[in-house]
N, C-alpha and C positions, 0 to 999 in steps of 0.2 A: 466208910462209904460202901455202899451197895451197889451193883451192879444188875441193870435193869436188860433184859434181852428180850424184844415180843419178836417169837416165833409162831405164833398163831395164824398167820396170812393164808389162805386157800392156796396161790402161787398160782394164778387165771392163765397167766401170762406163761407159764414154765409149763403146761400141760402140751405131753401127755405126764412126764416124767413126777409133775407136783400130784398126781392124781393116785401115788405110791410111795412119795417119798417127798417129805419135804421140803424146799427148796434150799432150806438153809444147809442142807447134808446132801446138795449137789454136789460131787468131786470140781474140786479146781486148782488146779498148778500142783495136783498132790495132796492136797489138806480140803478142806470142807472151809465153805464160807463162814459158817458157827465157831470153826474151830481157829482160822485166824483171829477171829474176834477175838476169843476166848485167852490165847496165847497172847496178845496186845497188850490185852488187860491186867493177864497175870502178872504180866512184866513190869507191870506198872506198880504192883502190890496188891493190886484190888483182889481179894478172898471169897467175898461172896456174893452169888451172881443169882440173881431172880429170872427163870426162864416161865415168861408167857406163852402157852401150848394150848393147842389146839386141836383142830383133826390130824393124827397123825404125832399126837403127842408125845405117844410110849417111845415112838422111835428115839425122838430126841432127846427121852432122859435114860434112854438106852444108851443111846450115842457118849452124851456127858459122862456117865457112870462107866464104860468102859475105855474112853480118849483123857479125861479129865479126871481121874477119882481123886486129884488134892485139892477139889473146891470144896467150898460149902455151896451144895446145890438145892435151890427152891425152887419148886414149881406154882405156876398159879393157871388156872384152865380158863381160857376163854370160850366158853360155849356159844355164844352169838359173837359174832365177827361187825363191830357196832363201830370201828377206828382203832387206832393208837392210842386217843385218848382215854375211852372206854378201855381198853387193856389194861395203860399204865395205873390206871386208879383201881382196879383189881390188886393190886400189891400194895394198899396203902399198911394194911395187919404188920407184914412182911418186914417193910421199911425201919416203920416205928420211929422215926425222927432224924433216921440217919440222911447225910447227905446223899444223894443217888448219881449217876453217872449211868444213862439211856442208849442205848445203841441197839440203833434197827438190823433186826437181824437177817438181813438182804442184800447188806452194803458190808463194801469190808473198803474204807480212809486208810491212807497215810500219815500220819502227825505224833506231832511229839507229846505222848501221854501224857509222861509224868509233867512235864512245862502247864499243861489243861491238869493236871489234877493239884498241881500246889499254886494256881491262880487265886487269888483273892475274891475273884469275885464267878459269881454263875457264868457258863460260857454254850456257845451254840456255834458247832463245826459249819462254815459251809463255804463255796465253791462257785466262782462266774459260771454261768451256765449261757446256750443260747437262746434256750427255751423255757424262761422262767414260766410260764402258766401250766408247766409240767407240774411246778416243786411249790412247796413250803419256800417266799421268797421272804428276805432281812432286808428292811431300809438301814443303814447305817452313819452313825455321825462322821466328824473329820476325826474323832479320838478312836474311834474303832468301838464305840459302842451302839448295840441296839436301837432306833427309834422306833420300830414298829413293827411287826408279821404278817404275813395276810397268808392265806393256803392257796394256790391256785387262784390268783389275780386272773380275773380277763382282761385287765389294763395294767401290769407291771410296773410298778414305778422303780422297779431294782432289778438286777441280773444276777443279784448274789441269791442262791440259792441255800437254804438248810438240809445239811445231806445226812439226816437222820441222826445226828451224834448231839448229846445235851448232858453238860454236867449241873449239876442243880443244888445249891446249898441251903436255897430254901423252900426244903421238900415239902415240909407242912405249908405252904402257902400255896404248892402247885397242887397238893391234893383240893387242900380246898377251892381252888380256881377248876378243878376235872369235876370236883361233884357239882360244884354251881351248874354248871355247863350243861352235864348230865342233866340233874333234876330241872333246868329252865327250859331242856330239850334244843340246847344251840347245837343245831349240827351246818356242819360245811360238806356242799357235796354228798350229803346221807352219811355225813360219818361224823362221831365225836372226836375232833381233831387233838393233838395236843399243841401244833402251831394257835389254837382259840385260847389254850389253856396259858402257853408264853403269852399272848398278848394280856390277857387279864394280868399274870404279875405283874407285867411292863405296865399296865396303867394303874397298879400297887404301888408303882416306885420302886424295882428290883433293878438289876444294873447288870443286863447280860453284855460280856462282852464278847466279839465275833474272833474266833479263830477260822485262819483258811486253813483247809489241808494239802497237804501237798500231793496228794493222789485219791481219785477216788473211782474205784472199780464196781461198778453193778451188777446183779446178777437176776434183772427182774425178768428177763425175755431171751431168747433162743442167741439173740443178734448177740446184745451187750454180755451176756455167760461168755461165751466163745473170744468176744474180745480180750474180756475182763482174763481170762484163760492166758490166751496170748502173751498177751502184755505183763503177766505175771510167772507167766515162764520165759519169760527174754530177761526179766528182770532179778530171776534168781538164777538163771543160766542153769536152769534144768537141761539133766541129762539123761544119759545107759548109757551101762557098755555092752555092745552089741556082739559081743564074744561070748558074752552069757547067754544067748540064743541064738537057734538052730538056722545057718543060711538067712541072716536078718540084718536089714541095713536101717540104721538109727540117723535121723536126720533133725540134729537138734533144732529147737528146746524143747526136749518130752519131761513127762513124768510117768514113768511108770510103777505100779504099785508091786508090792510083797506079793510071790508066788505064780506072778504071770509066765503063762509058754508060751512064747512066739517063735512060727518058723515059717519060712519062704516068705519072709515081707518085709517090705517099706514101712516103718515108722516115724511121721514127722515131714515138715515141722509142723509146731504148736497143739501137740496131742497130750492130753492126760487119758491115761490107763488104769480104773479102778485095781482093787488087788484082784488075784488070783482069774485073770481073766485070759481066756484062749484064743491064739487066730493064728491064721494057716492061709498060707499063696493070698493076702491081702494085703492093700495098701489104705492106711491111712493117717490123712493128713486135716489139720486144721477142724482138731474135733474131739469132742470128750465122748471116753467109754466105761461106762458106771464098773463096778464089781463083778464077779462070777460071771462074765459075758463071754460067748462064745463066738468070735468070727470066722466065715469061712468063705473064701474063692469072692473076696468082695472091694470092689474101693470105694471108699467112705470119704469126702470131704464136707468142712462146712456142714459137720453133726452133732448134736447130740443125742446118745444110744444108751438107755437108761439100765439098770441092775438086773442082773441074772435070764440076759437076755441074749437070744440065739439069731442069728441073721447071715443066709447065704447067698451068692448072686450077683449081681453088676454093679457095676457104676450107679452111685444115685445121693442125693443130698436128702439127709435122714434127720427126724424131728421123732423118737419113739420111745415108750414109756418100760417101765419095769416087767419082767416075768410076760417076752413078748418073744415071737418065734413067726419070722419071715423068712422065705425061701423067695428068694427074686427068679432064680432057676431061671 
């Protein structure tokens, strides 16, 4: 089995910070959303992992190559940004008949791997939501299998949601359900979906069945990142010890990275601290701060403060992107 990653997304919604870095190598709870995936999967046995890239592509197999070097890593470049489904069928070469196992590289589930990877049959992760005309929605039988797909319903006939996760046994028939698609030019929403592509096997006769998972954290926008943060730091009960910095009070659940100095401040709660990043007489709380970041005489809540970035000054709720330099003064 193969392990399918599309990382290629612009990240619209993560700007300024996707406008330097892509979204899947935004710090969260300490590790990078790519890299919980990655570790998920590992555990699971899966070996070799096909990353779909984009703009911003080297980063990510920069990233892989020095966080991961015991995969086998592939890349496949999406130069037009056309869907999911258009991506995923870039990796048909790649594949070659192996069973695939899909995971959007945006979202980082809860569930039990390996139970989804020795299933018997095709399966498709998702999640009651309140707003299905958001998602990829699942009609589903009393047995728990699939009846139907649809991408963004204006009339929902489900609440169950597909939260990017897709194990697939029969790869060779979802490529050929992506090329049809392609070359018939069906797109949903201006995009070649792969929710189009499940529904063609389901009217093959394929037999996906629905797993729910039991968490599922987002990282598409400023709000949900920050949550997603939170709630992943209460949940591993991230910490410091605040001994190892200068006149500094640590208010868990943080995570702070390798080689940070902190002194005269308030840390927390619900902060991640990229590595090697500096702050002085500052407070803050309920906010991530990328890498090599410099703060000074600042409180920061309800932020995201993206890599190798310098900011001094007051109180203020911050959205700012990489290799950025404010003086609030």
């Amino acid at each position: 089995m193969k392990a399918i990653i599309p990382v290629a997304g612009a990240g619209t919604k993560l700007r300024p910070q996707s406008y330097t870095q892509p979204k899947a190598l935004i710090p969260l709870a300490g590790k990078t959303v790519l890299s919980f995936i990655i570790d998920q999967l590992k555990e699971a046995g899966i070996e070799e992992f096909i990353f779909i890239v984009g703009f911003l592509g080297d980063k990510i197999s920069d990233y892989v190559k020095e966080h991961h070097p015991d995969i086998q890593a592939y890349y496949v470049s999406q130069q037009e940004r056309r869907g999911i489904g258009h991506a995923v069928n870039l990796t048909r070469s790649l594949v070659d008949h192996d069973e695939v196992f899909i995971s959007l590289g945006d979202t980082i589930c809860e569930y039990d791997v390996a139970s989804v990877l020795s299933n018997e049959h095709s399966m498709v992760g998702i999640r009651k939501v309140d707003n299905p005309r958001d998602f990829g929605v699942a009609e589903i039988d009393a047995s728990g299998f699939i009846e139907s797909v649809v991408e963004k319903p204006h009339i929902p006939k489900s609440n169950m949601a597909m939260v990017g996760i897709y194990k697939i046994r029969e790869s060779e028939l979802l490529f050929e359900c992506l090329a049809s698609n392609i070359r018939k030019g069906l797109l949903t929403h201006g995009e070649f979906n792969i929710t189009d592509a499940l529904h063609c096997m389901i009217q093959s006769g394929v037999k996906f069945e629905a797993f729910k998972v039991d968490n599922w954290f987002d990282a598409g926008n400023k709000e949900t990142l920050l949550r997603s943060n939170a709630t992943l730091l209460r949940k591993y009960k991230a910490t410091a010890d605040a001994s190892l910095f200068e006149n500094t009070v640590i208010v868990p659940p943080v995570s702070i990275g390798n080689g940070c100095v902190i002194r005269n401040s308030i840390i927390g709660p619900n902060v991640t601290l990229g590595e090697n990043t500096f702050l002085d007489q500052s407070i803050i709380r309920n906010s991530i701060v990328g890498a090599f970041s410099n703060l000074f005489d600042i409180v920061l809540e309800h932020s995201v403060i993206g890599s190798d970035t310098s900011v001094k000054g007051e109180t203020r709720s911050l959205n700012i992107g990489d290799n950025t330099s404010i003086d609030l003064g």
